[in-house]
LOZAGU-843453 format. One record per atom (N, C-alpha, C): residue number from 1; residue in three letters; atom name; x, y, z. Coordinates in pm, 1 decimal. Layout:
<atoms>
  pos  code  site        c1        c2        c3
  NUM   ALA    CA         X         Y         Z
...
</atoms>
This chain:
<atoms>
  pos  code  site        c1        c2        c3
    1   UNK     N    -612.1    1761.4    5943.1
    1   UNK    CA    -612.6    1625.8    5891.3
    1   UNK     C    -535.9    1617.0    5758.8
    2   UNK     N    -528.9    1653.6    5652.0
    2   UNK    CA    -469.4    1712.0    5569.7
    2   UNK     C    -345.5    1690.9    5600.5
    3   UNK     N    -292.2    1818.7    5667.3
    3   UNK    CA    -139.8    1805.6    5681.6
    3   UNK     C    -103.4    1689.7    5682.0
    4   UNK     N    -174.9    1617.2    5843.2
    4   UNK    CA     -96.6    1518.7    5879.7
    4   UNK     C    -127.4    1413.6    5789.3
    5   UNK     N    -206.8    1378.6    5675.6
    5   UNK    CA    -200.8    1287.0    5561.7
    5   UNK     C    -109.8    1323.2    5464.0
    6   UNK     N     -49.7    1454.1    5433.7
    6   UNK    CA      38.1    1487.2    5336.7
    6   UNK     C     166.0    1423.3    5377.8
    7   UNK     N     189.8    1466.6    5520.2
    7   UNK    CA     314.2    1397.0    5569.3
    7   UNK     C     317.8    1272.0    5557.1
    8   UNK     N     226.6    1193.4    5612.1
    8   UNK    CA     228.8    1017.1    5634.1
    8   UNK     C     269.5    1003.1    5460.0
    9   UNK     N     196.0    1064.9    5370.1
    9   UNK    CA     243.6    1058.7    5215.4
    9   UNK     C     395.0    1053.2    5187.2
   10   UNK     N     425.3    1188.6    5164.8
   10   UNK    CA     539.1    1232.3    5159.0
   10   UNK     C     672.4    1101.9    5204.6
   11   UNK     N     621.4    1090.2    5331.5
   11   UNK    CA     713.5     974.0    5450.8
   11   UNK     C     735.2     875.8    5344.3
   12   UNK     N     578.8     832.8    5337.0
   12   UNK    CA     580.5     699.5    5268.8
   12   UNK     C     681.7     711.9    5102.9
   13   UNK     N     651.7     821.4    5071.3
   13   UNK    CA     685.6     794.5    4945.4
   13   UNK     C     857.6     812.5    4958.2
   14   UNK     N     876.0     908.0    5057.9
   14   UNK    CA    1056.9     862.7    5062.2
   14   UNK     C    1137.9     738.8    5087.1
   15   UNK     N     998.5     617.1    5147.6
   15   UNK    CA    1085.6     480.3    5204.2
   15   UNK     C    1031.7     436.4    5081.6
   16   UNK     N     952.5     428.6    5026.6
   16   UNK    CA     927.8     343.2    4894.1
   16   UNK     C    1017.0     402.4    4773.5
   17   UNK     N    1052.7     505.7    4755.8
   17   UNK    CA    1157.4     522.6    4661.8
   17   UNK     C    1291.4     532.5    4693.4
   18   UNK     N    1360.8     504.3    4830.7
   18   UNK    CA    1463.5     488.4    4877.6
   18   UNK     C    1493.8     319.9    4835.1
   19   UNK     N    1373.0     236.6    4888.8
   19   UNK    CA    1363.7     119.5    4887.3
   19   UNK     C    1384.0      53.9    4759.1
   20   UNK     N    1297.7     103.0    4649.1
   20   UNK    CA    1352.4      75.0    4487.4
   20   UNK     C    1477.3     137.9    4467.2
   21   UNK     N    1523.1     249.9    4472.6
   21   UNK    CA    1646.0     273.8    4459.1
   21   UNK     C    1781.4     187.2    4526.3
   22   UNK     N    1772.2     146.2    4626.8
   22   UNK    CA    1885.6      25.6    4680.7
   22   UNK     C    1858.2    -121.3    4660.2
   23   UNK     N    1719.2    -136.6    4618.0
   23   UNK    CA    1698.3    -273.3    4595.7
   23   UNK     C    1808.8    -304.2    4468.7
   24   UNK     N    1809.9    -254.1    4347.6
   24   UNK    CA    1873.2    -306.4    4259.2
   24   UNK     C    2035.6    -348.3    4261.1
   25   UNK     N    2118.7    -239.2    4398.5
   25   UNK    CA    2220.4    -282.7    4417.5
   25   UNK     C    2230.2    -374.7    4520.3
   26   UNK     N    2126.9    -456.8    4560.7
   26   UNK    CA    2147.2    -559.3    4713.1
   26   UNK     C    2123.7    -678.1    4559.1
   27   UNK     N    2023.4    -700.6    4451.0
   27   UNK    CA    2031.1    -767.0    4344.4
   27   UNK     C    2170.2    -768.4    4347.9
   28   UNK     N    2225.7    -690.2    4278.7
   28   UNK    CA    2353.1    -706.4    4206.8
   28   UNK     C    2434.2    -781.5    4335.7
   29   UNK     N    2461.4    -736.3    4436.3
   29   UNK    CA    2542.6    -838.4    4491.5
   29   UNK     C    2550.9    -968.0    4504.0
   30   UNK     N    2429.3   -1030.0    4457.3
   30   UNK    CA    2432.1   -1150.8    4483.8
   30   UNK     C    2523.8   -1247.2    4374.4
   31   UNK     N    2599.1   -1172.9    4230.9
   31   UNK    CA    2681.1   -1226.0    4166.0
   31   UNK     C    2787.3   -1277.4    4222.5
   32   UNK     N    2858.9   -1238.6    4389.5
   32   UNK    CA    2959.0   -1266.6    4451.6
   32   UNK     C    2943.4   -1380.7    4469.8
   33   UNK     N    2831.0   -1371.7    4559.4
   33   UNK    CA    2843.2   -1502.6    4668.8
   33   UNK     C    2756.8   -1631.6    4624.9
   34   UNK     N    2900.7   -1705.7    4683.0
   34   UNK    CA    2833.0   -1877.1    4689.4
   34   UNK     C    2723.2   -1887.3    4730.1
   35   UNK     N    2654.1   -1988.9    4782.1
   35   UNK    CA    2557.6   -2052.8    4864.1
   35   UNK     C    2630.2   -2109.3    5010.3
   36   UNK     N    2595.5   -2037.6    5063.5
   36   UNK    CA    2628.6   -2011.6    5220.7
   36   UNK     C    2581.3   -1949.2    5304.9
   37   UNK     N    2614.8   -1915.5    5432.9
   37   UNK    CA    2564.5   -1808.1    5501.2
   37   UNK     C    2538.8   -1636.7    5466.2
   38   UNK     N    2661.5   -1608.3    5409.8
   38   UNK    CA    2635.9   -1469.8    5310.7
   38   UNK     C    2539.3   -1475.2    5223.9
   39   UNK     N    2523.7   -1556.7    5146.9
   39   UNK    CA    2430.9   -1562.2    5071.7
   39   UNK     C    2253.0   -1555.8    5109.9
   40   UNK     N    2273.2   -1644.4    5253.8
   40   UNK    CA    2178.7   -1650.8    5314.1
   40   UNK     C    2125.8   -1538.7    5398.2
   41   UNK     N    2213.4   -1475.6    5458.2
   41   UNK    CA    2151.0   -1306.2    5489.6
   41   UNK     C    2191.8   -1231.2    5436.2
   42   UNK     N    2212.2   -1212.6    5302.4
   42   UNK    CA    2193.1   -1135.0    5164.5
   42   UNK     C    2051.7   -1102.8    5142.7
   43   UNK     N    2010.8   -1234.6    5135.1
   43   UNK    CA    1907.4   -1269.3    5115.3
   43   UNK     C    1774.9   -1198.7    5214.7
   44   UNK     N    1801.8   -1262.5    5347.3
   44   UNK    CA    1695.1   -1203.2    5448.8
   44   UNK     C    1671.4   -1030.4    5448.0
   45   UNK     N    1793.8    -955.3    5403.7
   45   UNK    CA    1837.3    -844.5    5401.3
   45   UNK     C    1753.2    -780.8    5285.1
   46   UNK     N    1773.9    -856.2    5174.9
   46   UNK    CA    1650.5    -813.0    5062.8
   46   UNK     C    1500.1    -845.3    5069.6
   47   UNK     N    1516.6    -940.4    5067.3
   47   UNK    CA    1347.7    -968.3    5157.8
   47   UNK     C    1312.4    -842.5    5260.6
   48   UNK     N    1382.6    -797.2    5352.2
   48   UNK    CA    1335.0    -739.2    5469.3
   48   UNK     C    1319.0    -596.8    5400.9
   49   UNK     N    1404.7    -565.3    5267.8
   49   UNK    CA    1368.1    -410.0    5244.9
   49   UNK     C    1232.0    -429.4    5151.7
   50   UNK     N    1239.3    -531.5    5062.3
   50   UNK    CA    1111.0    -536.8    4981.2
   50   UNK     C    1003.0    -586.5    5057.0
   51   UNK     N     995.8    -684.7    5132.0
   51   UNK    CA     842.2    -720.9    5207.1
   51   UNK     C     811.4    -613.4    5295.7
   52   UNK     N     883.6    -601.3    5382.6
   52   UNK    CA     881.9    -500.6    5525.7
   52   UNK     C     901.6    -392.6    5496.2
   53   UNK     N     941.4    -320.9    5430.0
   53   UNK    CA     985.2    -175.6    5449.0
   53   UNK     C     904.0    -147.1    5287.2
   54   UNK     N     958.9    -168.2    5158.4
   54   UNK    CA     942.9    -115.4    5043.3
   54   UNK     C     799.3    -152.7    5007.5
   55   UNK     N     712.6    -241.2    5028.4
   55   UNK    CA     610.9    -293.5    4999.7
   55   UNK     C     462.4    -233.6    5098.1
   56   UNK     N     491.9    -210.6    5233.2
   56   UNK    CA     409.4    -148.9    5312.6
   56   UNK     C     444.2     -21.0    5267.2
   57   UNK     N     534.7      58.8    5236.1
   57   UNK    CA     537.4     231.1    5179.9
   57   UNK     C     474.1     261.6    5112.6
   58   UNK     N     460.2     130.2    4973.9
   58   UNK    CA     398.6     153.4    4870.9
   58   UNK     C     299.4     208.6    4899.2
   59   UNK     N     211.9      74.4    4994.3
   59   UNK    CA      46.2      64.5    5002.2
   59   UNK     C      17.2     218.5    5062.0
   60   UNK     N     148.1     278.3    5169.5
   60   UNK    CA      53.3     351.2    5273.8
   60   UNK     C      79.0     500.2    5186.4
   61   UNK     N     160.2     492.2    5067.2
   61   UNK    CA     185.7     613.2    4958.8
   61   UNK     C      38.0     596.0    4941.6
   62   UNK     N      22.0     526.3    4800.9
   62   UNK    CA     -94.1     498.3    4784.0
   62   UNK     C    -234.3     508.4    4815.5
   63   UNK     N    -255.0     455.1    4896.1
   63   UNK    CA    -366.8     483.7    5010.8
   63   UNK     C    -380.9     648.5    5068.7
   64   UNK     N    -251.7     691.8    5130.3
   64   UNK    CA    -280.7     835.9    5158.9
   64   UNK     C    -308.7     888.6    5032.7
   65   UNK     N    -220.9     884.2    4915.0
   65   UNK    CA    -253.0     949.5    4783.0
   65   UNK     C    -389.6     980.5    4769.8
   66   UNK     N    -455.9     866.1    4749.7
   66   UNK    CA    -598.0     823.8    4697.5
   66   UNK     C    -698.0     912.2    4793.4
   67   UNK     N    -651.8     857.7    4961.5
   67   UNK    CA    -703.0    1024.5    5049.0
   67   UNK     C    -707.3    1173.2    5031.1
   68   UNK     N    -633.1    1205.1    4970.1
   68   UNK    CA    -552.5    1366.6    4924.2
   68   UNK     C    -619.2    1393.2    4780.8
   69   UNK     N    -638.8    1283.2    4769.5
   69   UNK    CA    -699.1    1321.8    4559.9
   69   UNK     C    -859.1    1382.4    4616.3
   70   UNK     N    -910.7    1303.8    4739.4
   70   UNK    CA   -1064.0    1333.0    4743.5
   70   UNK     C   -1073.0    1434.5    4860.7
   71   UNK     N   -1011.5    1471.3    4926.1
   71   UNK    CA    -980.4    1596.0    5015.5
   71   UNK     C    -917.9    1724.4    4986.2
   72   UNK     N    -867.7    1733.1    4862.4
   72   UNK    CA    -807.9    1803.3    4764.9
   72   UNK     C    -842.1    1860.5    4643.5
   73   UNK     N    -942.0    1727.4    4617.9
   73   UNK    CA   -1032.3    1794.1    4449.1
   73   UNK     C    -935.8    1834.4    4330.9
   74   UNK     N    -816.4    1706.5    4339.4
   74   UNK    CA    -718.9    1743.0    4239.2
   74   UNK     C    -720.8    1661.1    4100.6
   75   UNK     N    -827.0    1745.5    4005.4
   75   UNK    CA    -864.4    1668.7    3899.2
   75   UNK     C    -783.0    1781.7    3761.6
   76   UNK     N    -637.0    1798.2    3730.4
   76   UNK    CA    -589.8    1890.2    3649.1
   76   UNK     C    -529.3    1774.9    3601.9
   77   UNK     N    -499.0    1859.3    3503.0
   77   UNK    CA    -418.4    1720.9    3363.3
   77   UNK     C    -255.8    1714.4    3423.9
   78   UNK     N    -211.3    1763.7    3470.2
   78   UNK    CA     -64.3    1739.8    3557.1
   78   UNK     C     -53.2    1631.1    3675.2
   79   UNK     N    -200.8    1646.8    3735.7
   79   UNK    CA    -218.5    1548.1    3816.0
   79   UNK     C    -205.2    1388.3    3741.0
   80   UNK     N    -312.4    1399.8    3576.8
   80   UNK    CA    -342.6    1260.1    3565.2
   80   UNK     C    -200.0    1238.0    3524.0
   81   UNK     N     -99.9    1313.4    3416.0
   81   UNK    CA       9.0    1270.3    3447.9
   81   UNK     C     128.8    1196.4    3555.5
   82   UNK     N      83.9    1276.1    3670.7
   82   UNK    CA     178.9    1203.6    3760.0
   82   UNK     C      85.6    1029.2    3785.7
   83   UNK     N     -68.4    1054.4    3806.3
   83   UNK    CA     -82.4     894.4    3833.4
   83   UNK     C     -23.9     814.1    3741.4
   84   UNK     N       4.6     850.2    3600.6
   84   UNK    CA      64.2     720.7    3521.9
   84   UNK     C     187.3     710.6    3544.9
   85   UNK     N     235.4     789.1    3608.8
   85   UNK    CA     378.8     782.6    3628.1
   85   UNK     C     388.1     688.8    3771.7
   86   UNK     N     320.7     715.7    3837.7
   86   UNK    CA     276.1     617.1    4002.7
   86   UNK     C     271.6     499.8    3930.9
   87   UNK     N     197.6     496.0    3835.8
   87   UNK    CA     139.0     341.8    3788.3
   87   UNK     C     304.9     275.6    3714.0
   88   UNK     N     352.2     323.8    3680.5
   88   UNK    CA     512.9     304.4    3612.6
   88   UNK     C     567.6     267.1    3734.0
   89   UNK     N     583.4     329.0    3847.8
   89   UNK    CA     670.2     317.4    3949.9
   89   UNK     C     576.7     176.9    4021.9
   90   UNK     N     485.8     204.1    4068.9
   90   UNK    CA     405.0      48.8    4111.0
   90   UNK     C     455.5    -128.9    3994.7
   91   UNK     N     430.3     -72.2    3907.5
   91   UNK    CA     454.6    -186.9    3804.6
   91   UNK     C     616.6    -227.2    3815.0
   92   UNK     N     678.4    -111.0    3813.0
   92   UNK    CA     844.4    -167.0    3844.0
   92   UNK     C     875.8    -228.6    3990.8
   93   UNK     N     822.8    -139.3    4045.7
   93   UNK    CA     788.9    -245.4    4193.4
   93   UNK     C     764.5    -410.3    4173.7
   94   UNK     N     693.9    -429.6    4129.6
   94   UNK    CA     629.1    -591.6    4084.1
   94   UNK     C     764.8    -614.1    4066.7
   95   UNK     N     814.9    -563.5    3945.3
   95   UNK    CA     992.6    -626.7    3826.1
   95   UNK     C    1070.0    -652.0    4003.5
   96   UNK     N    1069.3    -576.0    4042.4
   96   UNK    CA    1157.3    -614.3    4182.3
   96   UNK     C    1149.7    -726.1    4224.4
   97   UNK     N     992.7    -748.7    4306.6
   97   UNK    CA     938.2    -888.3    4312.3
   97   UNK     C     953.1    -981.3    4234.8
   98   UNK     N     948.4    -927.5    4129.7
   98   UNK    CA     994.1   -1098.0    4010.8
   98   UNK     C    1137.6   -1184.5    4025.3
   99   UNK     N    1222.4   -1032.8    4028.0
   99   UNK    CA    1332.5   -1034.8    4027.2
   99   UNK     C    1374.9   -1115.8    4181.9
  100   UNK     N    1344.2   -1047.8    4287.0
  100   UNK    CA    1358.4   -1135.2    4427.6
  100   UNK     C    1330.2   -1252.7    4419.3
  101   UNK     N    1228.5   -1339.7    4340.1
  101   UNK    CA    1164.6   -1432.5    4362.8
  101   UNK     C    1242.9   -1579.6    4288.4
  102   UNK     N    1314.0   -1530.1    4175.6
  102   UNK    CA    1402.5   -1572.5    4128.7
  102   UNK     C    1572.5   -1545.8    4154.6
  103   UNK     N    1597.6   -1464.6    4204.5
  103   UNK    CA    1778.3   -1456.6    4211.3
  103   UNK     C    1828.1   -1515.0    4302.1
  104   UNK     N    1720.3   -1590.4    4431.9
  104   UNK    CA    1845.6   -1670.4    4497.8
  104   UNK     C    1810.7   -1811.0    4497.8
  105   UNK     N    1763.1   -1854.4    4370.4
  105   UNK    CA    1747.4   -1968.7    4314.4
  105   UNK     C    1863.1   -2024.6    4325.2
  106   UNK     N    1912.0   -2179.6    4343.7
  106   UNK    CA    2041.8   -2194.9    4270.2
  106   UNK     C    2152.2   -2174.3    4203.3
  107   UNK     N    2027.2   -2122.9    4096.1
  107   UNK    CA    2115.8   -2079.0    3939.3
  107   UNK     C    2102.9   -1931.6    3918.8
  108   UNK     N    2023.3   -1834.1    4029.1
  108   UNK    CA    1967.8   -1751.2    4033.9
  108   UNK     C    2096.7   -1613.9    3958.9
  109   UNK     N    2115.1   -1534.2    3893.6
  109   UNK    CA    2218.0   -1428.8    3893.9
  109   UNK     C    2143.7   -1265.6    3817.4
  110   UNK     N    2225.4   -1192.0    3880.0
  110   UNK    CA    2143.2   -1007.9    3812.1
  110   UNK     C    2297.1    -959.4    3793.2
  111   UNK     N    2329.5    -942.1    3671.8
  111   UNK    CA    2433.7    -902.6    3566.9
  111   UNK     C    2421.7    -734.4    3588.6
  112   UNK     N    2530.7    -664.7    3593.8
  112   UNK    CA    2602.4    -520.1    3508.1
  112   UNK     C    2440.4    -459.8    3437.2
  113   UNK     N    2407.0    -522.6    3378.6
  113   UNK    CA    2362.5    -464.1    3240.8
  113   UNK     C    2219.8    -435.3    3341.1
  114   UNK     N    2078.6    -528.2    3398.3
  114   UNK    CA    2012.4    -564.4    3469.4
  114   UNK     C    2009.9    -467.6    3573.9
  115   UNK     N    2131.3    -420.1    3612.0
  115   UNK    CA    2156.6    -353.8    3745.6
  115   UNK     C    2126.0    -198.8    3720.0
  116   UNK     N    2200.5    -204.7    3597.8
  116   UNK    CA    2215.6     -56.9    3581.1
  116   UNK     C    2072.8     -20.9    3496.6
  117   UNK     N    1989.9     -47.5    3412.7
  117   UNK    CA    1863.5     -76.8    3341.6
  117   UNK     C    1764.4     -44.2    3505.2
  118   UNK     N    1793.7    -115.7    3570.4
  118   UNK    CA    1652.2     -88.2    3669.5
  118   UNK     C    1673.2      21.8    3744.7
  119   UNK     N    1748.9      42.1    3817.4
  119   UNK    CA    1820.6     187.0    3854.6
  119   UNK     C    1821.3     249.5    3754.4
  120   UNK     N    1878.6     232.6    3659.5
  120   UNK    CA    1792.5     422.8    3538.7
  120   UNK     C    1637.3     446.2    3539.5
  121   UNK     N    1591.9     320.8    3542.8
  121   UNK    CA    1465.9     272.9    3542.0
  121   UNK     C    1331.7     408.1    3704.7
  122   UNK     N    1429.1     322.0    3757.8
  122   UNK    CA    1356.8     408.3    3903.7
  122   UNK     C    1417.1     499.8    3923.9
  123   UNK     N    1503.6     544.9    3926.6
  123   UNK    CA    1559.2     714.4    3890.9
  123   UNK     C    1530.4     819.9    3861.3
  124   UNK     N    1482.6     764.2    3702.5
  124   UNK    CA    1400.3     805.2    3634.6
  124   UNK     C    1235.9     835.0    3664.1
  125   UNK     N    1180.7     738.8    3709.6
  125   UNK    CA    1048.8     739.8    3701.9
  125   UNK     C    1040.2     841.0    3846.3
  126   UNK     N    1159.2     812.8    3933.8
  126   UNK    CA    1094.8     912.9    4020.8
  126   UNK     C    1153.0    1044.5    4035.5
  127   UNK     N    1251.3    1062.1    3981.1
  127   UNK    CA    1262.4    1211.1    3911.9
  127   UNK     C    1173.1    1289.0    3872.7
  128   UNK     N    1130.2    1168.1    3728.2
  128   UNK    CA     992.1    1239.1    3678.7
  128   UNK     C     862.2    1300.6    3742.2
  129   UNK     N     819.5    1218.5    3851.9
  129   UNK    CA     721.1    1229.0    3939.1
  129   UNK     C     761.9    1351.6    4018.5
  130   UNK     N     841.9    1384.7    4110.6
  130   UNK    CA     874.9    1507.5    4162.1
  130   UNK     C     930.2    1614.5    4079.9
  131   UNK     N     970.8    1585.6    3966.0
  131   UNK    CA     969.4    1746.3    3904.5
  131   UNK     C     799.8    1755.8    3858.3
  132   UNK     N     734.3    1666.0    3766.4
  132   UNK    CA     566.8    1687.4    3762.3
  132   UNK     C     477.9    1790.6    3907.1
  133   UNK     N     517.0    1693.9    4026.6
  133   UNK    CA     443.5    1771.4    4105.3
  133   UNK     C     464.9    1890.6    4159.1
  134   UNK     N     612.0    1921.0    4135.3
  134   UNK    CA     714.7    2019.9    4200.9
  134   UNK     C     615.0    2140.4    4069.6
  135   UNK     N     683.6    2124.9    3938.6
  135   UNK    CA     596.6    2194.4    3839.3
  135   UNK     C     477.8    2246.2    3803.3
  136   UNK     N     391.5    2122.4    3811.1
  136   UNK    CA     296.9    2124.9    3777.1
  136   UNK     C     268.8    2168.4    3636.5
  137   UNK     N     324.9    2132.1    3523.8
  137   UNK    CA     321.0    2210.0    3412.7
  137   UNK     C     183.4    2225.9    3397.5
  138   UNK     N     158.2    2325.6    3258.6
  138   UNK    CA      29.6    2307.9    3215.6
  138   UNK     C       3.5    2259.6    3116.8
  139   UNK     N     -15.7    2121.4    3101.5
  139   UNK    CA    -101.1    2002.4    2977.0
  139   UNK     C    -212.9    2035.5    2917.5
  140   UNK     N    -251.3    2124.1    2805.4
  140   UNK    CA    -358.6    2123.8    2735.4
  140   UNK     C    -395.5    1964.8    2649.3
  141   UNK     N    -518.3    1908.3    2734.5
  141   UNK    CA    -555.4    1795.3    2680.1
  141   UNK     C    -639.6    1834.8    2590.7
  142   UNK     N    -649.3    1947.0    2568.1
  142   UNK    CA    -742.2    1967.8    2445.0
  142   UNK     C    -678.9    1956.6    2300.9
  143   UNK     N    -553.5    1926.5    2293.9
  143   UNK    CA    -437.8    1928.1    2200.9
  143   UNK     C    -436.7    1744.2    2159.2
  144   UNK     N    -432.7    1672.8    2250.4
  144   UNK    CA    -486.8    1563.6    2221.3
  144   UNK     C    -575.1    1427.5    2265.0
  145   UNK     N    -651.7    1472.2    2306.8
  145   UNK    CA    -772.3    1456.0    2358.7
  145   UNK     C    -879.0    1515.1    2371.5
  146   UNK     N    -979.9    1580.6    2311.2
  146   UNK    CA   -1061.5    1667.7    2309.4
  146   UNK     C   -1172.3    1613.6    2402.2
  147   UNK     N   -1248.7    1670.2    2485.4
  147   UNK    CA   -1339.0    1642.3    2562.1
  147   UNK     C   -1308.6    1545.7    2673.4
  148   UNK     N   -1160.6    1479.8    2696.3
  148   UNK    CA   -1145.6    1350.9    2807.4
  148   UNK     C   -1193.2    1379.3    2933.0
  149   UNK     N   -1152.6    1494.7    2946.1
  149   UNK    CA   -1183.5    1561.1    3090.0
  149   UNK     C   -1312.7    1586.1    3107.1
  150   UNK     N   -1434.5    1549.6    3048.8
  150   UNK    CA   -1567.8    1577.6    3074.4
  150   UNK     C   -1638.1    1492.4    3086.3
  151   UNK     N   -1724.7    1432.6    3168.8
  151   UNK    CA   -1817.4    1334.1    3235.4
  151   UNK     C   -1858.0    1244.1    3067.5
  152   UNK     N   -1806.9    1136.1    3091.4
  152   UNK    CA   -1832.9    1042.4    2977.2
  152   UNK     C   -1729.9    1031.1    2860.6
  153   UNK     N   -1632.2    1168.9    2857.5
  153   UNK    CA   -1532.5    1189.2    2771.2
  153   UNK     C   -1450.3    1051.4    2751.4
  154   UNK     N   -1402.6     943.5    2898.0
  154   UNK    CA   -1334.3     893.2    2855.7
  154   UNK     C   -1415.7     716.1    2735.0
  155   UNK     N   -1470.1     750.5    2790.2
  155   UNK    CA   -1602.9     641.8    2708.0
  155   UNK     C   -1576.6     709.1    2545.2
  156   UNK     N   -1623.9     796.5    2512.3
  156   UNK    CA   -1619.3     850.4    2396.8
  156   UNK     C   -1510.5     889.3    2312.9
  157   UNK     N   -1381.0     878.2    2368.3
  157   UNK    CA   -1244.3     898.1    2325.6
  157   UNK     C   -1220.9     753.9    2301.2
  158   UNK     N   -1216.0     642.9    2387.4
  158   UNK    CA   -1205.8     478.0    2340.7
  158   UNK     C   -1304.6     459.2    2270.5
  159   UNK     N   -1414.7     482.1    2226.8
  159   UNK    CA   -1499.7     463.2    2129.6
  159   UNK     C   -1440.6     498.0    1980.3
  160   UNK     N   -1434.5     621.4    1982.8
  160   UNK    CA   -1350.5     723.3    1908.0
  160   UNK     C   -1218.4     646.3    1830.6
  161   UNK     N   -1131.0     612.1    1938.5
  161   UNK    CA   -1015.6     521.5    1886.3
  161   UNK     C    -998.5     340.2    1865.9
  162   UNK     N   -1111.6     319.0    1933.7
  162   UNK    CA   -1056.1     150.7    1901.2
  162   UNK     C   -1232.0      85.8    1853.3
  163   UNK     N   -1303.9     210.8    1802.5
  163   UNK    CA   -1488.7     151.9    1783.9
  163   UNK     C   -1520.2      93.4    1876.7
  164   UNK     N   -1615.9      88.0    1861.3
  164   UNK    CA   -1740.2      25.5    1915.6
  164   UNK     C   -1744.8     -96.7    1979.1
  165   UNK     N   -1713.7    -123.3    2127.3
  165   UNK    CA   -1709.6    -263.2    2188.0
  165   UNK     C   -1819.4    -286.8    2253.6
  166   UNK     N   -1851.8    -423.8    2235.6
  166   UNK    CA   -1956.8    -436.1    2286.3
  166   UNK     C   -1974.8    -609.0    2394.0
  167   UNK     N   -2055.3    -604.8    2475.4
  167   UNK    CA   -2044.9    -753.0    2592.2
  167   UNK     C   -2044.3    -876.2    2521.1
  168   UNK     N   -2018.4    -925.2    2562.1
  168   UNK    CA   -2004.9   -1067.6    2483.0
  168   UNK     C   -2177.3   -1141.9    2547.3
  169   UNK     N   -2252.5   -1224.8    2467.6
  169   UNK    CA   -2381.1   -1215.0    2471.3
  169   UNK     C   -2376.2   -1421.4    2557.6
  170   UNK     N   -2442.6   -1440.1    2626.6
  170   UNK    CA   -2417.0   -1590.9    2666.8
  170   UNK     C   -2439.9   -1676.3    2609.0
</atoms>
């Protein structure tokens, strides 16, 4: 069972980072074209990699991930690194969506500068993520974080740094 969840992972995570990686140049094309038919399955064409293809990868990355964390017992500080790095790559995901939701507006346009910024952007973030897991370095959180990693640690580290919060009373 395992295996075959590592794979469905793995899968997923090659169409969801294939999918951010070409999304930003199907953006950029749309500086060419008028409002017309090109424009118009430009369009369906980006939609179809972000709704259909890039958006279901995410979930089924994700989801297997979240399977593998509790079948695996992978609680090391390299690990929590890579989730914030997932959480970077999820959140730029959204910037995609924003970005789709607006560029074939009218007035809609994604510039040189835009193009190349989000592509370093996801490049990057998923570089980072496969050399992390490829590595696995070793993160002593005891260097800055003392105790996070211990039942209640993270309660007591936000205590620690931002005081004492407390419910708001009715």
């Amino acid at each position: 069972m395992t295996t075959f969840l590592k794979f469905v992972h793995l899968a997923a995570i090659a169409l969801w980072s294939g999918g951010l990686i070409v999304l930003p140049l199907l953006f950029w094309q749309r500086r060419t074209l008028p409002a017309g038919p090109d424009l118009d399955r430009l369009h369906r064409i980006t939609r179809l990699v972000y709704v259909e293809l890039t958006s279901p990868a995410a979930f089924i990355a994700i989801a297997s991930g979240t399977a593998l964390i509790f079948l695996q017992t992978t609680f090391v500080e390299w690990f929590s690194l890579k989730m914030v790095l997932v959480g970077i790559m999820a959140m730029l995901h959204v910037v995609a969506g924003l970005v789709l939701l607006q560029l074939f507006l009218p007035d809609g346009h994604f510039g040189r500068l835009s193009w190349l910024a989000l592509t370093i952007a996801y490049v990057v973030v998923i570089v980072a993520i496969i050399w992390v897991v490829l590595a696995k370095p070793h993160i002593d959180s005891n260097q800055f974080a003392p105790h996070l990693f211990e039942p209640g640690g993270l309660a007591r580290w936000l205590h620690h740094s931002f005081g004492e919060t407390r419910m708001p009373t009715p």
